[in-house]
N, C-alpha and C positions, 0 to 999 in steps of 0.2 A: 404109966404107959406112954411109951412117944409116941406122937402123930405124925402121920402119912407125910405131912411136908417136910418135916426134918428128914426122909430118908432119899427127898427129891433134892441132886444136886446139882442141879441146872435150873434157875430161875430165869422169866424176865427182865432185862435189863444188864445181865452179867456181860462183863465183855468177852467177846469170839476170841477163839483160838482159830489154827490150820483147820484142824480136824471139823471142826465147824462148818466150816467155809467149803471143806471137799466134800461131808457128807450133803452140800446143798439146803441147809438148813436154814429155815424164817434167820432172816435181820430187820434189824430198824434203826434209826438213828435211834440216840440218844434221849432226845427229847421227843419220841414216840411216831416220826414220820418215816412213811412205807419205804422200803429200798427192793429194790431187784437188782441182785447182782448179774451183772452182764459174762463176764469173764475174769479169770486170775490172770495175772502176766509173769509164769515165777521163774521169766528169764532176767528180769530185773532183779537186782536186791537192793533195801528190802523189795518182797515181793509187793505189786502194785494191784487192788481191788477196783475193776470198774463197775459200775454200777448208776444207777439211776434213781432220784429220790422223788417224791410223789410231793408237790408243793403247790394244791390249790388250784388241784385239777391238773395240773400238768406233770408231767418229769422230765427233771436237767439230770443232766450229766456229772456226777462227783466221781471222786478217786480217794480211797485210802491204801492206806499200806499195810503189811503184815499180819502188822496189830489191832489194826479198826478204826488206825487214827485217820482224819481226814485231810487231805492235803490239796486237794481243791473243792473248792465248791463255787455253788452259786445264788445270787437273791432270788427273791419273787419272779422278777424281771428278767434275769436269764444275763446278770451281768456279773464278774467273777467279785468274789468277797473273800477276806480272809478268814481262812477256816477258823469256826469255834469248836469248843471242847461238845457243845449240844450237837454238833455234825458228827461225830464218830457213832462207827460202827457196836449196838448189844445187840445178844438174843432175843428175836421177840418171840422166845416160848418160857 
């Protein structure tokens, strides 16, 4: 007999697709902090992900693209750093 979770194929942590993204659906970085996506911009290509990350009480400003990679971000302090692979965009369901 399989179990329930093998017939779920959308886990936590997976990385976002389009479809994702338009249905409005939970994200989180990578490494498990809160994001709210602000807006898509899909007059850019690739298309550009704004959004805001929740870091210690606050939230900055980050940007990925298409794919969930991050392409700006920022530290504690609210000063630019270069993006890690823990800043990209999974599902948090």
């Amino acid at each position: 007999m399989k179990k329930f979770t093998n017939f779920i194929t959308e886990t936590k942590g997976d990385p976002i697709d389009d479809q994702w993204i338009q249905d409005e659906r939970p994200v989180m970085t990578k490494d498990g902090r809160q994001v709210i996506i602000l807006k898509v911009d899909y007059k850019e290509v690739p298309n550009v992900i704004y959004g805001q990350v929740k870091i210690d009480e606050k939230l900055f400003e980050y940007q990925w693209d298409d794919m969930g990679i991050c392409i700006k971000s920022l530290d504690k302090f609210g000063n630019p750093k270069k993006p890690h692979e823990s800043d990209n965009l999974v599902k948090a369901i």
